[in-house]
KOLZA-994716 format. One record per atom (N, C-alpha, C): residue in one letter; x, y, z; atom name. Coordinates in steps of 0.1 Angstrom, whole numbers, plus 2048, in hexadecimal, padded with zeros to 3 digits. Layout:
// KOLZA-994716
+-----+-----+-----+-----+------+
: res :   X :   Y :   Z : atom :
+-----+-----+-----+-----+------+
:   A :   X :   Y :   Z :   CA :
...
+-----+-----+-----+-----+------+
This chain:
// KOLZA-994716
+-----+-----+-----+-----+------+
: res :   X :   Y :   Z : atom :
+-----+-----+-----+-----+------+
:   X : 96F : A4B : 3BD :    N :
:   X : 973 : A44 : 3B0 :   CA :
:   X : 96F : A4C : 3A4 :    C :
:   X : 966 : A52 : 3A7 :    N :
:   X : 961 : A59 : 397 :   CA :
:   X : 969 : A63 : 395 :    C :
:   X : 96B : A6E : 3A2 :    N :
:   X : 973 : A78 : 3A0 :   CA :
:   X : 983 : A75 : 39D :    C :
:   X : 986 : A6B : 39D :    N :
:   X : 993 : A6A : 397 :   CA :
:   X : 990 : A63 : 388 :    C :
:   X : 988 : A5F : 386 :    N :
:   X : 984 : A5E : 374 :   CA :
:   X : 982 : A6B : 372 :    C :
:   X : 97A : A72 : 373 :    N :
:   X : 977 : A82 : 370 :   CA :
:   X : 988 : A8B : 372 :    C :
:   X : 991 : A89 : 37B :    N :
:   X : 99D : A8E : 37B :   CA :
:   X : 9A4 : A88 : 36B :    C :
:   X : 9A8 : A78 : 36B :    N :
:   X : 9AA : A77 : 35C :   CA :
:   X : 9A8 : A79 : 351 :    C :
:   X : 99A : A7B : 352 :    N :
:   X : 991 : A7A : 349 :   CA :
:   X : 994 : A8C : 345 :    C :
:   X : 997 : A94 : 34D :    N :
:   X : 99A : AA4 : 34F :   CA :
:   X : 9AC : AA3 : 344 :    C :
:   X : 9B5 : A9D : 34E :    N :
:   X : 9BF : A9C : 349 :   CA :
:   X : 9C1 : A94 : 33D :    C :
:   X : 9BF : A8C : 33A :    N :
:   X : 9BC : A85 : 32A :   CA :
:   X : 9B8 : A95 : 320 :    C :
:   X : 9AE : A99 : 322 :    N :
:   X : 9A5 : AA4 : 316 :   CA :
:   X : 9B3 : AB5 : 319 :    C :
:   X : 9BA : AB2 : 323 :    N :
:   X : 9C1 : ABB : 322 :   CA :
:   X : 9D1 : ABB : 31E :    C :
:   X : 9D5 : AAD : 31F :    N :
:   X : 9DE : AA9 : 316 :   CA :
:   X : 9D9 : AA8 : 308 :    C :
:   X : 9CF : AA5 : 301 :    N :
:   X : 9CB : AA5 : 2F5 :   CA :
:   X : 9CD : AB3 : 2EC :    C :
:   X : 9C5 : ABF : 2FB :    N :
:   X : 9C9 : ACA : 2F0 :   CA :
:   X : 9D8 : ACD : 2F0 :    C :
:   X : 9DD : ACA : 2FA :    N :
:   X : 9EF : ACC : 2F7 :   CA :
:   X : 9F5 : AC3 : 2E6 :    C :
:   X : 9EF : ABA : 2E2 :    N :
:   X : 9F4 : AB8 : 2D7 :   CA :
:   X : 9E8 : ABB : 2CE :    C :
:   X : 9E4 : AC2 : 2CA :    N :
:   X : 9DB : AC3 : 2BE :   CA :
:   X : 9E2 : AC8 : 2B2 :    C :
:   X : 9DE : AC6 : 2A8 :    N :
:   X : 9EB : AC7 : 29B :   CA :
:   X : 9ED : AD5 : 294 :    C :
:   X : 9F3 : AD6 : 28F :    N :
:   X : 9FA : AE5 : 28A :   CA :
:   X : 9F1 : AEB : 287 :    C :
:   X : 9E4 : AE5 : 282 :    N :
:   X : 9DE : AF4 : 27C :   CA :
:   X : 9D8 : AFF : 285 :    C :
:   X : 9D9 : AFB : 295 :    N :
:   X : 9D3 : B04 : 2A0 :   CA :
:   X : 9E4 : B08 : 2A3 :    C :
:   X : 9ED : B09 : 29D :    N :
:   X : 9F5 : B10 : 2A8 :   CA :
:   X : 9F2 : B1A : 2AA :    C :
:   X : 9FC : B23 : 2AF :    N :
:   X : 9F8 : B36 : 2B0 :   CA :
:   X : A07 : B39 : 2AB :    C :
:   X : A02 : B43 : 2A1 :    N :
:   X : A09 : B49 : 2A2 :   CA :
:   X : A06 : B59 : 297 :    C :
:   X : A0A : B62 : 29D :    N :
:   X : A06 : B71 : 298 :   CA :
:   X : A0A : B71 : 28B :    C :
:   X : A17 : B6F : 287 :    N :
:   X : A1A : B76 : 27A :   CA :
:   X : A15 : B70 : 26E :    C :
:   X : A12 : B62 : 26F :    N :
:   X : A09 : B59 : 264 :   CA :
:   X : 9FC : B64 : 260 :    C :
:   X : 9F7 : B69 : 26A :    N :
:   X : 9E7 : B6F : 269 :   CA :
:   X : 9ED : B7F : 265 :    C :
:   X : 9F7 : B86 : 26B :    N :
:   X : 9FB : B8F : 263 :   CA :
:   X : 9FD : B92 : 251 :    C :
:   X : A05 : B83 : 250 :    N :
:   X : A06 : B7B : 243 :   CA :
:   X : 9FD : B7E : 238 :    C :
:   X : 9F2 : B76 : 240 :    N :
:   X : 9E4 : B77 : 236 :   CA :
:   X : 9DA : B87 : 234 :    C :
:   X : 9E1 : B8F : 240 :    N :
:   X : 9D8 : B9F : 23B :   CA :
:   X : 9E2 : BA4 : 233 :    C :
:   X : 9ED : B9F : 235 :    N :
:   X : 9FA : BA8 : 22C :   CA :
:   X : 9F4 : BA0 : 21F :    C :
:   X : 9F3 : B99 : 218 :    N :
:   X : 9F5 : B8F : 20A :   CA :
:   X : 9E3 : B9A : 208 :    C :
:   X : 9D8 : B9B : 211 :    N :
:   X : 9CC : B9E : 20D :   CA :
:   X : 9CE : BAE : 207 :    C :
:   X : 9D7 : BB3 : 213 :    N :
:   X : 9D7 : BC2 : 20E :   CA :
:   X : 9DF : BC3 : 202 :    C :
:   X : 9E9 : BBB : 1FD :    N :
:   X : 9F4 : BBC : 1F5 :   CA :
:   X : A00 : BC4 : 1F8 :    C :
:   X : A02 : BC2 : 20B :    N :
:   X : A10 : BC3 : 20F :   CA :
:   X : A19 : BB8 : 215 :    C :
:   X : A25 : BB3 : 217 :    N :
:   X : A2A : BAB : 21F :   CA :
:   X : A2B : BAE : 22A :    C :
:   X : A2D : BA3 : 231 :    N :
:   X : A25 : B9F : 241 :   CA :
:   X : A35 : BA2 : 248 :    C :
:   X : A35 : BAD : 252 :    N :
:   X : A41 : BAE : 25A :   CA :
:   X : A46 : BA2 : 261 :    C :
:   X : A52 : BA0 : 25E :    N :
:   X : A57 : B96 : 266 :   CA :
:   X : A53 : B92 : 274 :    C :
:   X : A51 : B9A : 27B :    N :
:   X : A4F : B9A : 288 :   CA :
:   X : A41 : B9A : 28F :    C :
:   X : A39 : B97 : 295 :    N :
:   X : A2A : B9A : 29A :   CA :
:   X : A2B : BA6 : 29E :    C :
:   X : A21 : BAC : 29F :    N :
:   X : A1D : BBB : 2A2 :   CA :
:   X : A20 : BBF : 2B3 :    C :
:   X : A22 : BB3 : 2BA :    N :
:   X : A22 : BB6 : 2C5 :   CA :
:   X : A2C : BA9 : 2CB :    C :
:   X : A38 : BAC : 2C3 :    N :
:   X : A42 : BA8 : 2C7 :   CA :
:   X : A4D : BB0 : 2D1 :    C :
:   X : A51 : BAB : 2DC :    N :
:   X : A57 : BAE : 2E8 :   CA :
:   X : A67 : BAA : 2E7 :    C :
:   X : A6F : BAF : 2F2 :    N :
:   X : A7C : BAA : 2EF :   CA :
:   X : A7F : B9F : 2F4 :    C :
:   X : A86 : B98 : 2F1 :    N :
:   X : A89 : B8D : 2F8 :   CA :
:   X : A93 : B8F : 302 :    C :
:   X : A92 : B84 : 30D :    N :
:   X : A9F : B83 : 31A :   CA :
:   X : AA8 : B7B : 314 :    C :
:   X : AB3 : B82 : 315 :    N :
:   X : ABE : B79 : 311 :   CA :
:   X : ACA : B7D : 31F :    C :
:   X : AC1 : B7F : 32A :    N :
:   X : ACA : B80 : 337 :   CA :
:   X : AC3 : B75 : 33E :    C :
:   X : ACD : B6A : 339 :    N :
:   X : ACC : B55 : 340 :   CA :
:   X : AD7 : B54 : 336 :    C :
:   X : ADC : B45 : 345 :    N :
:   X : AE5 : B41 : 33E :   CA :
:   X : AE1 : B2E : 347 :    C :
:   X : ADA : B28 : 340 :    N :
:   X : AD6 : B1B : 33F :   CA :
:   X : AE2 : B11 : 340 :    C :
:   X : AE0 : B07 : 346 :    N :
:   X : AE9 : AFA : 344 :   CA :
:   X : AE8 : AEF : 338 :    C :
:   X : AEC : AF0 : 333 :    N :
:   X : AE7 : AE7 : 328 :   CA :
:   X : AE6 : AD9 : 32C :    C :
:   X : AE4 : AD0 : 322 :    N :
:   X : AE1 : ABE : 328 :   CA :
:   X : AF1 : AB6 : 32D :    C :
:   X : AF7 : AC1 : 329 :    N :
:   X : B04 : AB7 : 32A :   CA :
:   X : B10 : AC2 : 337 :    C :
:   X : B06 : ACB : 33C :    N :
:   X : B0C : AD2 : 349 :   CA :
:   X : B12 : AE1 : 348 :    C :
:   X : B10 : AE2 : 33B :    N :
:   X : B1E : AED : 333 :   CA :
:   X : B15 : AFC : 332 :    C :
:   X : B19 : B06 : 33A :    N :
:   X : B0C : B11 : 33C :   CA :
:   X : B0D : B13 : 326 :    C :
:   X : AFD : B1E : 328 :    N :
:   X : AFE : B23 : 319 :   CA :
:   X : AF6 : B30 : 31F :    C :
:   X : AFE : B38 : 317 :    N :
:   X : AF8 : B46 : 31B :   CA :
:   X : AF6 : B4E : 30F :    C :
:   X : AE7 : B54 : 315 :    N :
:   X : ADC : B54 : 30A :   CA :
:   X : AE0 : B61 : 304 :    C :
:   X : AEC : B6A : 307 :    N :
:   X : AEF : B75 : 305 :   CA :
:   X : AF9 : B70 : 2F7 :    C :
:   X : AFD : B68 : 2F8 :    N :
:   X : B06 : B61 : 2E8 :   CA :
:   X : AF9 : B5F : 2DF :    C :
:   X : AEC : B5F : 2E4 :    N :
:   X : AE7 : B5E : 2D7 :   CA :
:   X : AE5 : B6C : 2CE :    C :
:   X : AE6 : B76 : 2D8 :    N :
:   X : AE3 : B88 : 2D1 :   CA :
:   X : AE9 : B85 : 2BF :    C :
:   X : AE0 : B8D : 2B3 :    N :
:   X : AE4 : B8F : 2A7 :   CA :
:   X : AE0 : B7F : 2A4 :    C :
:   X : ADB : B77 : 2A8 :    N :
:   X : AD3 : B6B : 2A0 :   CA :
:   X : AC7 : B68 : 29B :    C :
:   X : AC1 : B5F : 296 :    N :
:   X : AB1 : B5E : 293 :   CA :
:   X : AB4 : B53 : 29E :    C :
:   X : AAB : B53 : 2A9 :    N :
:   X : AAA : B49 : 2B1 :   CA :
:   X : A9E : B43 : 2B0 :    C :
:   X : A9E : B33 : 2B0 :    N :
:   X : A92 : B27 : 2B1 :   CA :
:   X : A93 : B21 : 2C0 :    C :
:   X : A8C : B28 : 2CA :    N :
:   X : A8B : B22 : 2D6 :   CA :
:   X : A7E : B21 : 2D8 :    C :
:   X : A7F : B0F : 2DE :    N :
:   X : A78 : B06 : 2DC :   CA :
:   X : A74 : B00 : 2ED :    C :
:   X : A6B : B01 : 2F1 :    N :
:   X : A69 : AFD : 2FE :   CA :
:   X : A63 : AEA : 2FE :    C :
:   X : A65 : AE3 : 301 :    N :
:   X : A60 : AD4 : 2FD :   CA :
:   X : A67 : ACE : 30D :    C :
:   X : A63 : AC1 : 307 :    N :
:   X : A62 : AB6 : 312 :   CA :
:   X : A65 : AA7 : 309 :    C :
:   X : A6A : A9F : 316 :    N :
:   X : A6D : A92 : 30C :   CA :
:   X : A62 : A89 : 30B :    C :
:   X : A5A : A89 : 312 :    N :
:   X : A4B : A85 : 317 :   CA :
:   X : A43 : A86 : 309 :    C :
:   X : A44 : A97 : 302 :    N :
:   X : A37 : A9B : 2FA :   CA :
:   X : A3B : A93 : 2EC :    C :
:   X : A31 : A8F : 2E9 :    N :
:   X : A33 : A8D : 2DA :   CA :
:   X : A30 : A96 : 2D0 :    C :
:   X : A2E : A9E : 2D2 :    N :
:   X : A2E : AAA : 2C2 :   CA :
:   X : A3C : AB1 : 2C5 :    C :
:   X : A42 : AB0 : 2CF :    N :
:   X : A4F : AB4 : 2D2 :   CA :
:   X : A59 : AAA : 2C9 :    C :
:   X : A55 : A9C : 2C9 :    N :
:   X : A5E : A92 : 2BF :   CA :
:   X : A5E : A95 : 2B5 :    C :
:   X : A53 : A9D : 2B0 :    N :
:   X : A4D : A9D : 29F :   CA :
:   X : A57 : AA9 : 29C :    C :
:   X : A58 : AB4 : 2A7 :    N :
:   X : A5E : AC0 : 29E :   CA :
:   X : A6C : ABC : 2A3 :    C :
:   X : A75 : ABA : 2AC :    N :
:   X : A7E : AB5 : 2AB :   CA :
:   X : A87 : AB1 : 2A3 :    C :
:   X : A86 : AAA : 298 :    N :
:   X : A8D : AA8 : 28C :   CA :
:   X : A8B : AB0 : 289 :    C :
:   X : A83 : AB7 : 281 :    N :
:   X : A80 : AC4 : 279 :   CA :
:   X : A89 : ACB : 282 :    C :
:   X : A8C : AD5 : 290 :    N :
:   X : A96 : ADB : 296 :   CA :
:   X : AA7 : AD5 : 290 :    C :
:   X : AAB : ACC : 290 :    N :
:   X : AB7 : AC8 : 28B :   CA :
:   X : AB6 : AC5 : 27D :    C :
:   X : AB2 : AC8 : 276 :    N :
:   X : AAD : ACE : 269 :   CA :
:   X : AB2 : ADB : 267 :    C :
:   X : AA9 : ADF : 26D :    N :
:   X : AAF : AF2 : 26F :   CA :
:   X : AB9 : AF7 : 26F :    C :
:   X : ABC : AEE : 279 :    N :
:   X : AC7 : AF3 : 282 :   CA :
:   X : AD4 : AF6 : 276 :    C :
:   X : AD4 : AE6 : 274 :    N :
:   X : AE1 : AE0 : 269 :   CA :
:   X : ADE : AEA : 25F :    C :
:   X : AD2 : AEA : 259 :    N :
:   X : AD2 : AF4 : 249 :   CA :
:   X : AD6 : B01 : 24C :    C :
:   X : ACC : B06 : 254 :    N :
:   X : AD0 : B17 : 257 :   CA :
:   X : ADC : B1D : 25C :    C :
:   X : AE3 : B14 : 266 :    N :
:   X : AEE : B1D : 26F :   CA :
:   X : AF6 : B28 : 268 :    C :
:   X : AFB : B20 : 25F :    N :
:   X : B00 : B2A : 258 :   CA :
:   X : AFB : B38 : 254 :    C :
:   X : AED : B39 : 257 :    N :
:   X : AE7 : B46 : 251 :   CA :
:   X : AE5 : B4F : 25A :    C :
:   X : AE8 : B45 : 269 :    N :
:   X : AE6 : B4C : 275 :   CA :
:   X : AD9 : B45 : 27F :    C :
:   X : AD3 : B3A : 27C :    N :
:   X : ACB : B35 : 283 :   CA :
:   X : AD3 : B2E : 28D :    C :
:   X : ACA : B32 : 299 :    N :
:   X : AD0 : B27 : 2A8 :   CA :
:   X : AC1 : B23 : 2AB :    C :
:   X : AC3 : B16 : 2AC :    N :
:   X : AB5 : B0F : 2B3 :   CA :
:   X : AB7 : B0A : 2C1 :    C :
:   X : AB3 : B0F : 2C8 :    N :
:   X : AB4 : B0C : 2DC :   CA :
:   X : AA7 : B05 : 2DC :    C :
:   X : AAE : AF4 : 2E6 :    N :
:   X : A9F : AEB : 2EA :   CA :
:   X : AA2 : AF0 : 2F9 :    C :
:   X : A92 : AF3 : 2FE :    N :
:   X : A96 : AF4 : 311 :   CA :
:   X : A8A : AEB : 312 :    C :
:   X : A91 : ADF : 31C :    N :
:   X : A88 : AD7 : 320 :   CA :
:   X : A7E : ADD : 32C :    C :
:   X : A70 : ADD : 333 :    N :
:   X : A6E : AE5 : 338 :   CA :
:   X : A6F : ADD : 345 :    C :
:   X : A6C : ACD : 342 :    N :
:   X : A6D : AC6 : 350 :   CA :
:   X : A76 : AB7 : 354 :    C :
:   X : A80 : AB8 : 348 :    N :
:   X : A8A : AAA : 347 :   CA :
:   X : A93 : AAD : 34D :    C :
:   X : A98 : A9F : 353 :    N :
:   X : AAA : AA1 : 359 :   CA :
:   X : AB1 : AA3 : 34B :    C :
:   X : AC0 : AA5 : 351 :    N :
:   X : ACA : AA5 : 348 :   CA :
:   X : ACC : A99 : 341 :    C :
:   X : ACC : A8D : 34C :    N :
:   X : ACF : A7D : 345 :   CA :
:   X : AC1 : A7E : 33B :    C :
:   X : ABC : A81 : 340 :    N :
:   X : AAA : A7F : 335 :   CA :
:   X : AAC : A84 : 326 :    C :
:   X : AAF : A90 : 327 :    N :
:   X : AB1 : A9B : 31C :   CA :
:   X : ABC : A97 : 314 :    C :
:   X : AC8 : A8F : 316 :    N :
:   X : AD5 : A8B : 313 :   CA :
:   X : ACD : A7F : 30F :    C :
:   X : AC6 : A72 : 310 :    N :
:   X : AC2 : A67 : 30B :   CA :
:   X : ABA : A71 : 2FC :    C :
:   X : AAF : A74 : 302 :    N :
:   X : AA8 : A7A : 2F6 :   CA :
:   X : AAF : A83 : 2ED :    C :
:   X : ABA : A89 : 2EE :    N :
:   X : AC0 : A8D : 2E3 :   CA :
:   X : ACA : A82 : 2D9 :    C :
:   X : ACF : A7B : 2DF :    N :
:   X : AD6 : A70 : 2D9 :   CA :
:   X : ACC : A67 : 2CF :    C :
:   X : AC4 : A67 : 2D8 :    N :
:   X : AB2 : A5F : 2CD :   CA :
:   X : AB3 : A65 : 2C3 :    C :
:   X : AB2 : A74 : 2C2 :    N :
:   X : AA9 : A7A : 2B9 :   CA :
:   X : AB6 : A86 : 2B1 :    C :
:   X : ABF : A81 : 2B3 :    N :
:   X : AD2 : A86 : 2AB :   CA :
:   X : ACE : A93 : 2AD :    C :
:   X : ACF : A97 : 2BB :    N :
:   X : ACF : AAB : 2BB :   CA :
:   X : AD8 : AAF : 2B7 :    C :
:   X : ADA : AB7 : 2B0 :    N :
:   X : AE6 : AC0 : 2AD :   CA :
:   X : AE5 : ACF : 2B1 :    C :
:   X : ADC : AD8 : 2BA :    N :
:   X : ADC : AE1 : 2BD :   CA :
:   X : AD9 : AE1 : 2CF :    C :
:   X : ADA : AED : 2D5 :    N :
:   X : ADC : AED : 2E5 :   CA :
:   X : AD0 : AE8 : 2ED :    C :
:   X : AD0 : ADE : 2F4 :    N :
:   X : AC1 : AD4 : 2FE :   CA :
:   X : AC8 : ADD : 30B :    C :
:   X : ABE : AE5 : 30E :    N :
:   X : AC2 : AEB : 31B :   CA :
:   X : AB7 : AE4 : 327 :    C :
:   X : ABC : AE3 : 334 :    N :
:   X : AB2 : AE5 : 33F :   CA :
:   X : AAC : AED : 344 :    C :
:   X : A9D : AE8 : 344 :    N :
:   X : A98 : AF9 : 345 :   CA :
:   X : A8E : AF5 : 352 :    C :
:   X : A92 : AE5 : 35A :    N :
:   X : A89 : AE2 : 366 :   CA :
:   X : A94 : AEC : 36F :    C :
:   X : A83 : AF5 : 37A :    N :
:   X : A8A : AFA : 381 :   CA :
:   X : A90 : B0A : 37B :    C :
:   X : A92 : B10 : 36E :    N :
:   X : A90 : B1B : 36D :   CA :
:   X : A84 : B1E : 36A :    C :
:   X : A7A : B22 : 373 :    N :
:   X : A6E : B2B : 36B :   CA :
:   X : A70 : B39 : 36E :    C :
:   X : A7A : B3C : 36E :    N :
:   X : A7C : B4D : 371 :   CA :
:   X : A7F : B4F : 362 :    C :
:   X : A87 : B45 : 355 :    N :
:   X : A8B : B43 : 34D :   CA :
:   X : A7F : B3E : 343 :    C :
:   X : A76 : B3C : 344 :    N :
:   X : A6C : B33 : 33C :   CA :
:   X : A5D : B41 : 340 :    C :
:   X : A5C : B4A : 34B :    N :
:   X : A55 : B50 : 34B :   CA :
:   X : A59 : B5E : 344 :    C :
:   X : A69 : B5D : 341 :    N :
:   X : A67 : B68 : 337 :   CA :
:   X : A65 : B68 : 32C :    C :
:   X : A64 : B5B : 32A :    N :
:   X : A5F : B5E : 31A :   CA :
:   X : A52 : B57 : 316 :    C :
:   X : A4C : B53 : 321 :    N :
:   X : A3E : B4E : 324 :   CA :
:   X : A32 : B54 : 326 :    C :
:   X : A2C : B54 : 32F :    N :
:   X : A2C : B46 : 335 :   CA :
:   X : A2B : B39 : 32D :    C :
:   X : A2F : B2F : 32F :    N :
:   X : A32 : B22 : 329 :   CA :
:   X : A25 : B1F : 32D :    C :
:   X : A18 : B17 : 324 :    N :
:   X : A0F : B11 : 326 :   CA :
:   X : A10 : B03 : 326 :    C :
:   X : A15 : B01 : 31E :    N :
:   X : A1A : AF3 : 318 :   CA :
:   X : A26 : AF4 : 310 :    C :
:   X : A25 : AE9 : 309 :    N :
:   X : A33 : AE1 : 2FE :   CA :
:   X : A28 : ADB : 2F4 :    C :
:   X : A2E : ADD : 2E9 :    N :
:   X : A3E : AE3 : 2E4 :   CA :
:   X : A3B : AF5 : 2E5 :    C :
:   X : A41 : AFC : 2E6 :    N :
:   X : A41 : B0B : 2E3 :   CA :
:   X : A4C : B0F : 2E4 :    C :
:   X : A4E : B16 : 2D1 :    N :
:   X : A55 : B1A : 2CD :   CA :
:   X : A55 : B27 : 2CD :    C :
:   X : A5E : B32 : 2D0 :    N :
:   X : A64 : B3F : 2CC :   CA :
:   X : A68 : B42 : 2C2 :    C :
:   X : A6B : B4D : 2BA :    N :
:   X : A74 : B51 : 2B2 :   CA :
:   X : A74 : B5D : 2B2 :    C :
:   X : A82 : B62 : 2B4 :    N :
:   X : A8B : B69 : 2BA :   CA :
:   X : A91 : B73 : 2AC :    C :
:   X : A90 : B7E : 2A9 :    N :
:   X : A97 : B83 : 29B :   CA :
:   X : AA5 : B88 : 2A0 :    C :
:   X : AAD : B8A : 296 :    N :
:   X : ABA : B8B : 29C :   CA :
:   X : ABB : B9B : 2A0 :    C :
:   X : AB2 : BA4 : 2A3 :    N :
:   X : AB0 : BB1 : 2AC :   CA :
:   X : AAB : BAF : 2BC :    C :
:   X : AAB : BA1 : 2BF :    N :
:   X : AA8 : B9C : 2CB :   CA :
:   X : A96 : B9C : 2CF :    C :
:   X : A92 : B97 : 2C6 :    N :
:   X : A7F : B9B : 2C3 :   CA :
:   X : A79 : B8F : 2C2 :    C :
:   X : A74 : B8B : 2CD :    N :
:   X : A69 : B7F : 2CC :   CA :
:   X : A5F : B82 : 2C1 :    C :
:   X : A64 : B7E : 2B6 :    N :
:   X : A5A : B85 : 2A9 :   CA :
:   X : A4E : B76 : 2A8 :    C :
:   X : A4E : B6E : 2AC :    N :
:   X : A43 : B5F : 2A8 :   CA :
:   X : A42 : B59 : 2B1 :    C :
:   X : A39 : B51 : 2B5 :    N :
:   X : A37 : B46 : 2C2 :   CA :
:   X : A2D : B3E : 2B9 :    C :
:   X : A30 : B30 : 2BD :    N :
:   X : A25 : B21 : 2B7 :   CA :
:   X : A23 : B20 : 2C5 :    C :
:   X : A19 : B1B : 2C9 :    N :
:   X : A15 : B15 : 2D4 :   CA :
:   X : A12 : B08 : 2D1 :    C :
:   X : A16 : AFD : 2D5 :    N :
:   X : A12 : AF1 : 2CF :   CA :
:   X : A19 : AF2 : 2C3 :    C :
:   X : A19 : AE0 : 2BD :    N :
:   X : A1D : ADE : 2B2 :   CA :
:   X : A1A : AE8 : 2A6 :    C :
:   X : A22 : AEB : 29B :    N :
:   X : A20 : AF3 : 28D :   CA :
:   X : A28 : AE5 : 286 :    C :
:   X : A23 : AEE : 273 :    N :
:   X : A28 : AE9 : 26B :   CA :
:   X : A34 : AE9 : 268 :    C :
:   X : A41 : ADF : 261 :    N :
:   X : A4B : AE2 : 25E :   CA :
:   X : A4C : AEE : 252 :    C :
:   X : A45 : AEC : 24C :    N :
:   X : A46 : AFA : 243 :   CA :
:   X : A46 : B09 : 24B :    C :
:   X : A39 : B08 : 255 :    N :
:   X : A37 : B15 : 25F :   CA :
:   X : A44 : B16 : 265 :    C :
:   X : A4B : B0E : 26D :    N :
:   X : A55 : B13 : 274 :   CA :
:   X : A62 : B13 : 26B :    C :
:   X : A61 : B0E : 25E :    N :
:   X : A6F : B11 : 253 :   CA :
:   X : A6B : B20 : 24E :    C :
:   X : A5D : B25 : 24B :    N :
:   X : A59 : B32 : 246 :   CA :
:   X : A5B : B40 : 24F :    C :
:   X : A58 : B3B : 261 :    N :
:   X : A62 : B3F : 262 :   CA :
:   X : A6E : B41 : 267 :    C :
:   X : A74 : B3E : 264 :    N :
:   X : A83 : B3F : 264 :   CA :
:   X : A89 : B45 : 259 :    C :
:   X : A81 : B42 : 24D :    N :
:   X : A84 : B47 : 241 :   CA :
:   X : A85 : B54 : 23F :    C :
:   X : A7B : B59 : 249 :    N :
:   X : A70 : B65 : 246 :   CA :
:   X : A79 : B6E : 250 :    C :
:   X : A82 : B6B : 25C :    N :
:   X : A8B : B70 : 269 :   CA :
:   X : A98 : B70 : 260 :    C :
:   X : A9C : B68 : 259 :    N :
:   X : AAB : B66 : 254 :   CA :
:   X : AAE : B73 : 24C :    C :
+-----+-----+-----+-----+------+
């Protein structure tokens, strides 16, 4: 009996750190940011050790219809790894259809990949929460989620510059200003 208190008691403190609040996200180019502003240069778009992104997948989205990640080439991409389960995934969520709606025009595409929902799941939770950009299925690709991972958890966001450059990663929840800055900072 104890050892299964000590198992919850394990998983409880490790669901906690999966939602801890924006100011631990990760991410590189913020702290680039701050030596660029100290030295008195601006902070490269991109992290220093930014890689290319796969854009060889082609995902089913929530409503059956493939989307292939090669239509996104020449965009700023916001790919978003979440769950309908997480709650800091609800939080940014609006803020994503926010985005989505303001920027397109400038060339932003925001991609949700669920990592562990059905289709019926992902289709309820989008109607909840008025998605207006692509809820892909992503239970069952991890050939697709380890290339741009490994996925630790949710939420975890990418951002993609339109030269095909995972230039930012949040791990966990961030701020709405951090993930509008950048976008602002990729556009």
């Amino acid at each position: 009996m104890t050892f299964r208190w000590m198992i919850a008691g394990l998983a409880a403190f490790a669901l906690a750190l999966l939602t801890l609040p924006a100011g631990l996200s990760h991410t590189h180019a913020h702290t680039a940011e701050i030596a660029g502003s100290i030295a008195g240069t601006m902070a490269p778009a991109c992290d220093t050790d930014a890689r290319p992104a796969n854009f060889d997948f082609t995902l089913q989205d929530m409503n059956g219809e493939a989307v292939s990640f090669t239509e996104l080439k020449g965009k700023v991409v916001l790919l978003n790894f979440w769950a309908t389960w997480c709650g800091p995934c609800k939080i940014e969520v609006p803020w994503f259809v926010e985005f989505a709606e303001q920027y397109a025009v400038d060339g932003l595409a925001v991609v949700g990949v669920s990592i562990d929902d059905t289709a019926d799941k992902i289709q309820e939770f989008s109607e909840q929460y008025n998605v207006n950009y692509p809820m892909l299925v992503g239970l069952g690709q991890d050939d697709f989620m380890e290339s741009y991972g490994p996925i630790w958890g949710v939420p975890m966001t990418f951002f993609i510059d339109r030269d095909g450059a995972l230039c930012r990663t949040h791990a966990g929840i961030a701020s709405r200003d951090d993930f509008e800055k950048d976008i602002t900072d990729l556009l």
